[in-house]
C-alpha positions in Angstrom: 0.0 0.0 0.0 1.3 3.7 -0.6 2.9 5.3 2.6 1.2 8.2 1.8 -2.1 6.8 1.8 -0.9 5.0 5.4 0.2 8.1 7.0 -3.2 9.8 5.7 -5.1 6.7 7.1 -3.2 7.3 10.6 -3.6 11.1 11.0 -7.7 10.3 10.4 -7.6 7.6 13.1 -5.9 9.6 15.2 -8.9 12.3 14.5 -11.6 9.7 15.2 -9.8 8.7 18.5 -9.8 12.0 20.0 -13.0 12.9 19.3 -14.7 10.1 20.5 -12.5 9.6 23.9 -12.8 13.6 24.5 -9.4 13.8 26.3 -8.6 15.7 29.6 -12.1 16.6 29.6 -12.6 18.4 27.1 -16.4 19.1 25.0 -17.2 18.4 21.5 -16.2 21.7 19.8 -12.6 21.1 22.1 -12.1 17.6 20.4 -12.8 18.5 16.8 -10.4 21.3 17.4 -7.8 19.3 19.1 -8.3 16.5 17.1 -8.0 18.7 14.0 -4.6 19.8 15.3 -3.2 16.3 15.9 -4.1 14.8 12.4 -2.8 17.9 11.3 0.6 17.7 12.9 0.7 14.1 11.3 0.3 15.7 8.1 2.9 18.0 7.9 5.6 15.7 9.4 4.7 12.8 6.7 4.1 15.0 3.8 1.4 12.8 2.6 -0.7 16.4 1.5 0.5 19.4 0.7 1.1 22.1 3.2 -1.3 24.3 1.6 -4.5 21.6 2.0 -3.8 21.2 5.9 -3.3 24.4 6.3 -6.7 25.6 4.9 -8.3 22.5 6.4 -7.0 23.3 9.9 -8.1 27.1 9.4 -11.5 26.1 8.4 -11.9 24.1 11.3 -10.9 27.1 13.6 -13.1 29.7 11.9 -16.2 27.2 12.8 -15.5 25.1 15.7 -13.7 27.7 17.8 -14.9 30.8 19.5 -11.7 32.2 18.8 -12.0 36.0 16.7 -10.6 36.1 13.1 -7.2 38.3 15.1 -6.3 35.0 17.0 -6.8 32.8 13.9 -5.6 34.9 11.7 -2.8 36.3 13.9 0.3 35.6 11.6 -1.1 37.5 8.4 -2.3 40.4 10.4 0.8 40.6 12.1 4.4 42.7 11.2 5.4 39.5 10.7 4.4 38.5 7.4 5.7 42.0 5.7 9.3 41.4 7.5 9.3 38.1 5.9 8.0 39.2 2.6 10.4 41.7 2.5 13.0 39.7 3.6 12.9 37.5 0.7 12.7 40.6 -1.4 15.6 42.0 0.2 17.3 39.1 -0.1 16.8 38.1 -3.4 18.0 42.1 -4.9 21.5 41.0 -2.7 21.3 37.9 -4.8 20.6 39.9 -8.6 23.0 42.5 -7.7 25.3 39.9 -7.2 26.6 41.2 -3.8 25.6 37.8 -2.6 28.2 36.1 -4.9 30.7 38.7 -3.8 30.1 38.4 0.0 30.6 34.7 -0.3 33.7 35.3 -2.3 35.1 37.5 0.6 33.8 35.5 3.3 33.0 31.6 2.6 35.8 31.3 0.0 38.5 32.6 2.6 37.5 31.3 5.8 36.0 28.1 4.7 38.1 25.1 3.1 35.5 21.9 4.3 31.7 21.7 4.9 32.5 20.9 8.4 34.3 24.5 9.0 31.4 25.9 6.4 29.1 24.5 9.1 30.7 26.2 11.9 30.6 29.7 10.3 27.0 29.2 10.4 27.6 29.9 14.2 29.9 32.2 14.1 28.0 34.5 11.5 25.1 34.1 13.2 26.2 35.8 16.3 27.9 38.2 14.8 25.4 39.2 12.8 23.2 39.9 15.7 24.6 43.3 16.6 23.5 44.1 12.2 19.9 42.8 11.6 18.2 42.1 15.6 15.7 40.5 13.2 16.2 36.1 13.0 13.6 35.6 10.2 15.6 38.4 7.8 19.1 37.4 9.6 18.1 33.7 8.4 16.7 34.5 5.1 20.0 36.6 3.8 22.7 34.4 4.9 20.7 31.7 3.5 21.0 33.5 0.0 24.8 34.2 0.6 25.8 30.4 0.9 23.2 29.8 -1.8 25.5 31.8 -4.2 28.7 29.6 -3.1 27.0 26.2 -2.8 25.5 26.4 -6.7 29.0 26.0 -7.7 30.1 23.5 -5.6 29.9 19.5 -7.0 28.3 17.9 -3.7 24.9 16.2 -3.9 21.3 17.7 -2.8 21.6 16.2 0.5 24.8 17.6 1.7 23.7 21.3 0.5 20.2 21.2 2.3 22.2 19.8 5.7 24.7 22.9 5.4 21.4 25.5 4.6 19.9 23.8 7.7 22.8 24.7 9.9 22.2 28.4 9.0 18.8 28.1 10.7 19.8 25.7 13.8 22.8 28.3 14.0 20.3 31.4 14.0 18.0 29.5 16.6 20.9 28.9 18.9 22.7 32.3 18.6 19.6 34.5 19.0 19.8 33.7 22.9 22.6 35.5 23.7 21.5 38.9 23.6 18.2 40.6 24.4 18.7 41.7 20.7 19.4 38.1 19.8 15.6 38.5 18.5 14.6 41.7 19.2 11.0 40.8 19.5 10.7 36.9 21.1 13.3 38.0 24.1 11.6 40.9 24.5 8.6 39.1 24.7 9.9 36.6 27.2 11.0 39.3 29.6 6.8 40.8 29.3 5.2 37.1 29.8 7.5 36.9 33.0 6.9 40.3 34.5 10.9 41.0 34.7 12.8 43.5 33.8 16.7 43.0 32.4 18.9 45.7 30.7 20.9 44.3 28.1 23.9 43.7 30.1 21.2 41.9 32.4 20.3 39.3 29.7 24.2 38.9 28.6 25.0 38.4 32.2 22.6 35.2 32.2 22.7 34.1 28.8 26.2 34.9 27.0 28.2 32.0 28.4 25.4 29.5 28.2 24.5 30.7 24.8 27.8 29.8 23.8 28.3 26.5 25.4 24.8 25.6 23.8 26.1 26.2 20.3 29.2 24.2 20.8 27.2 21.7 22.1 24.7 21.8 19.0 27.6 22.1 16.2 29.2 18.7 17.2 25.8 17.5 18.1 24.7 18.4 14.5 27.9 17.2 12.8 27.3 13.6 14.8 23.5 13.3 13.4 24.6 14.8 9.8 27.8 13.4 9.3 27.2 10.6 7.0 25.1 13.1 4.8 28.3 15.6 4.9 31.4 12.9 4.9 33.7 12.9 2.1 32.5 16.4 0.5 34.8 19.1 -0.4 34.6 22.4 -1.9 36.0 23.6 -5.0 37.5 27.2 -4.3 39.0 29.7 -6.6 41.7 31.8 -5.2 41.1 35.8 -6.2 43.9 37.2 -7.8 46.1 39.6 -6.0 43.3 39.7 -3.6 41.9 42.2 -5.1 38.2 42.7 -5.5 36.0 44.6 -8.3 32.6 45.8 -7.3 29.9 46.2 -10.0 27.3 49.3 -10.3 24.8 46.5 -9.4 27.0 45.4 -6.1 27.4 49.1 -5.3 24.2 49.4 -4.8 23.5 46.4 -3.5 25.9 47.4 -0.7 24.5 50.8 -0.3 21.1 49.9 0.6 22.0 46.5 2.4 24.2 48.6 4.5 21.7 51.7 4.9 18.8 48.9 6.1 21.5 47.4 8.5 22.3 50.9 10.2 18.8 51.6 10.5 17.9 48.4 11.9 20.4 49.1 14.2 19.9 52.0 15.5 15.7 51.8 16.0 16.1 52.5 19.1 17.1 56.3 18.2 14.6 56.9 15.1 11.8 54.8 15.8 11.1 53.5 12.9 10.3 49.3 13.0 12.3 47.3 11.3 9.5 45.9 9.2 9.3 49.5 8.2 12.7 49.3 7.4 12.5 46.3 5.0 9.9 47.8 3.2 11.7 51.2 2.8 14.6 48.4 1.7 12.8 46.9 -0.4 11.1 50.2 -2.1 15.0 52.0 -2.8 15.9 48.4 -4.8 12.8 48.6 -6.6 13.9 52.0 -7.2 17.4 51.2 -8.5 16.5 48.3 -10.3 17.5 45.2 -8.5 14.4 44.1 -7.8 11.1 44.1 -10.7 7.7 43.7 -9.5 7.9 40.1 -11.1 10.2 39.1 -8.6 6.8 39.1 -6.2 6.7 35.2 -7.5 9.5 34.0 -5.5 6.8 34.3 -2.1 5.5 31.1 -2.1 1.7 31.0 -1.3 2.3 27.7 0.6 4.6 29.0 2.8 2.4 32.1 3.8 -0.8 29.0 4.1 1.5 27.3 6.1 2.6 30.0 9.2 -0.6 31.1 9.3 -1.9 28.0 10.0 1.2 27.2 12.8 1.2 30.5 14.4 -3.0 29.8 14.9 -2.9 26.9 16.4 -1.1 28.2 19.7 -3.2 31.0 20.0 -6.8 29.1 19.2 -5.9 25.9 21.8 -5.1 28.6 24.6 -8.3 30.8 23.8 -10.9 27.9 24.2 -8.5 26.4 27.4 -8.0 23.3 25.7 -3.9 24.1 26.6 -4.9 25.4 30.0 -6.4 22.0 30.9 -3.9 19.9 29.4 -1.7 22.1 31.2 -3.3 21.6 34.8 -3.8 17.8 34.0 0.0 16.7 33.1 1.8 19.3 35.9 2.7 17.2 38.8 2.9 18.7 42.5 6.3 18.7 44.7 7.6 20.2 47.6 11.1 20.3 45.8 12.7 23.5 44.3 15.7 21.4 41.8 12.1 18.8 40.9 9.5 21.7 40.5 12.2 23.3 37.8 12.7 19.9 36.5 8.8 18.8 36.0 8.3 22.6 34.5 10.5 22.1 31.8 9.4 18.3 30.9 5.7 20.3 31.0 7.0 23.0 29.0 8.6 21.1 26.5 5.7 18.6 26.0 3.5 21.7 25.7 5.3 23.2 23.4 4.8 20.2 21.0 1.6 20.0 20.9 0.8 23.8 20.9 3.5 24.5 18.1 3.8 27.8 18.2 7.4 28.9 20.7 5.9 32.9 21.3 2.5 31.1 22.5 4.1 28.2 24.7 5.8 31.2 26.2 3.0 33.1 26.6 0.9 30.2 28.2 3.4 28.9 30.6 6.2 31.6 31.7 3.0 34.0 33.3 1.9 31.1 35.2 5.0 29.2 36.2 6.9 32.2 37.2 4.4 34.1 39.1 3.8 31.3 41.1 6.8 30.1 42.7 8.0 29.4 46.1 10.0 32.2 47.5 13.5 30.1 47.0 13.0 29.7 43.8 14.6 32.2 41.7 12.1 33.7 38.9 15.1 34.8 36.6 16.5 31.2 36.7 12.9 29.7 35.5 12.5 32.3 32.9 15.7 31.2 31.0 15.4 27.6 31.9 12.2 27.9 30.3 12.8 30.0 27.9 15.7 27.8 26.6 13.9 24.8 26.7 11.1 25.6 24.1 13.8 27.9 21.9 16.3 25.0 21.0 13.8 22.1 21.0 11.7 21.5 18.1 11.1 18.4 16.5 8.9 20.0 13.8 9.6 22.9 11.7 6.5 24.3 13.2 8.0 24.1 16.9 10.0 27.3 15.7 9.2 30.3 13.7 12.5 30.2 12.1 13.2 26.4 11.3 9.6 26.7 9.3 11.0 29.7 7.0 14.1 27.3 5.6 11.7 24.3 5.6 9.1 26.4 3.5 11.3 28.0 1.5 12.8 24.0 0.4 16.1 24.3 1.5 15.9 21.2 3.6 12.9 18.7 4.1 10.3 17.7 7.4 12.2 14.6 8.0 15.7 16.8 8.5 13.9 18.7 11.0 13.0 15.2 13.5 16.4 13.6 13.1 17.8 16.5 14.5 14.9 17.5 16.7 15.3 14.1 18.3 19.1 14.7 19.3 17.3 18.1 20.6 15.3 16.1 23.0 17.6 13.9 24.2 
């Protein structure tokens, strides 16, 4: 029989099953909507529909079964969110046709990488530096993504080792982002609101810097030991540039003037005001202007994609509006009278939450407001914000468990099944 049709059969038993057992208590509406959410889940991780068909189904399934308002179900699309991303691409792709992209990679993979494994490791590297340019993951993501594009195009390895090395961009970017309240300028900021605690920036560094670092180390060699028979035995071809010296292009100059004028003013919007989605569509407006970009290029945003996060962004927000999350929630969270095993159960409650609701910014907004306003007084708040808050940011097992693992994953530079091999090393 076709594994497709297998996988399909599974996700509707798995429907049936919850709908007729009514879990944790739940009514009718609850369980189609719960229900609707499982088989979807099964869907996307087995590919046996497209994204966009469970992704409309799931939708359609909110709009009439929930009580939820079209702002919670539609939160993604109504959101700064999708512009930032659409400009993103935009921005990213007049890099690309300016060929600054090609040249960036020339200057930077081509001299400081010689195997995929060090390629793999600039992944990191870039990814934190990059943090103090563009505060913003999803564009962060999204342009270094286009850079190695440019250098892996002309490299002989097969399909499978390129999608493992675009994947490390986004584990990198993932990882990285905690360092610094700026890491991603609005999900930190967000964790600090859902606990009720205030850090400066040296305050979040203080707590986060060394562990950040640690973490990545941890996740590079963790990620070379899941990937490394995909990755083994590959090696780039490099050209050496002559004399060193580089030629820029008309097209690169401008490419470099208004990728570096949308850097400083992401930078600095703390002084202007002005939000960075703002900023990527003023970006995206001066390429247009000058030429790099056509209003043809609109085609490379993939409808599927933008089906796709607004169906994973809802699902949070819908299951915590009709308290199916907050009775799953009150049903799985055991009771102790120690500090160390209280920390320990919140995470494994966290963690298990933050499957099945998806969505990281709504895990975070269901469980940090009632796990850290709740604590005994020897517990310290700080400590089960981060522990918390690192817990549902470097564990996904489905490119829907982060915002930024389902960009790369809907954009095809690495597949579902990439996502659980390494998700599973996550976990463990």
């Amino acid at each position: 029989m076709n594994k497709k049709i297998i996988n399909l059969g599974i996700s509707i038993l798995i429907f049936i099953l919850i709908v007729l057992t009514k879990p944790f208590g739940i009514g009718f509406n609850q369980s189609i909507i719960l229900a609707s959410v499982a088989m979807v889940l099964v869907l996307w991780a087995t590919n046996c529909v497209t994204k966009t068909i469970s992704s409309i189904f799931v939708i359609i399934i909110f709009f009439i079964f929930s009580s939820s308002d079209a702002n919670t179900i539609l939160k993604f699309p109504l959101s700064g969110n999708l512009v930032l991303i659409i400009a993103s691409y935009l921005i990213a792709h007049g890099i690309k046709t300016s060929g600054l992209a090609d040249r960036i990679s020339e200057v930077v993979i081509k001299r400081y990488t010689t195997t995929v494994f060090s390629l793999i490791a600039l992944s990191f590297v870039l990814s934190f530096i990059l943090i103090f340019l563009i505060p913003q993951t999803f564009p962060r993501a999204i342009i270094m993504a286009a850079i190695y594009l440019e250098f892996l195009n002309k490299q002989n390895i097969s399909a499978k080792t390129k999608s493992v090395i675009l994947f490390s961009i986004f584990v990198a970017v993932t990882a990285t982002s905690m360092a610094f309240i700026n890491g991603d300028i609005i999900f930190n900021n967000a964790v600090l609101q859902f606990s009720g605690i205030h850090l400066t920036w040296l305050g979040w560094a203080k707590y986060m810097l060394i562990p950040t670092i640690i973490i990545s180390i941890l996740m590079y060699f963790g990620f070379i030991f899941i990937f490394y028979r995909e990755i083994k035995g590959s090696k780039f071809s490099i050209e050496k540039s002559d004399n060193g010296k580089i030629k820029f292009s008309g097209a690169e100059k401008k490419g470099a003037l208004i990728t570096s004028l949308i850097i400083i003013l992401w930078v600095t919007e703390s002084l202007h005001g002005i939000s960075a989605v703002w900023v990527s569509v003023i970006g995206v407006l001066s390429m247009y202007a000058l030429g790099l970009i056509r209003i043809s290029d609109l085609k490379i945003i993939k409808l599927e994609l933008l089906l796709f996060l607004t169906a994973a962004f809802s699902i949070g927000g819908v299951l915590n509006h009709e308290g199916i999350a907050g009775l799953i929630f009150d049903k799985i969270l055991p009771t102790t009278n120690s500090d160390s095993m209280l920390i320990f159960y919140s995470i494994i409650v966290v963690m298990i939450l933050h499957m099945i609701l998806g969505s990281s910014m709504t895990s975070m907004s269901l469980c940090l407001p009632v796990l850290t306003s709740s604590l005994p007084m020897s517990v310290n708040p700080i400590f089960m914000m981060f522990s918390l808050y690192v817990a549902i940011n470097i564990h996904y097992i489905l490119p829907l468990h982060h915002a930024v693992i389902m960009i790369g994953e809907g954009e095809g530079h690495y597949d579902t099944s990439m996502t659980i091999k390494y998700g599973i090393f996550l976990t463990i």
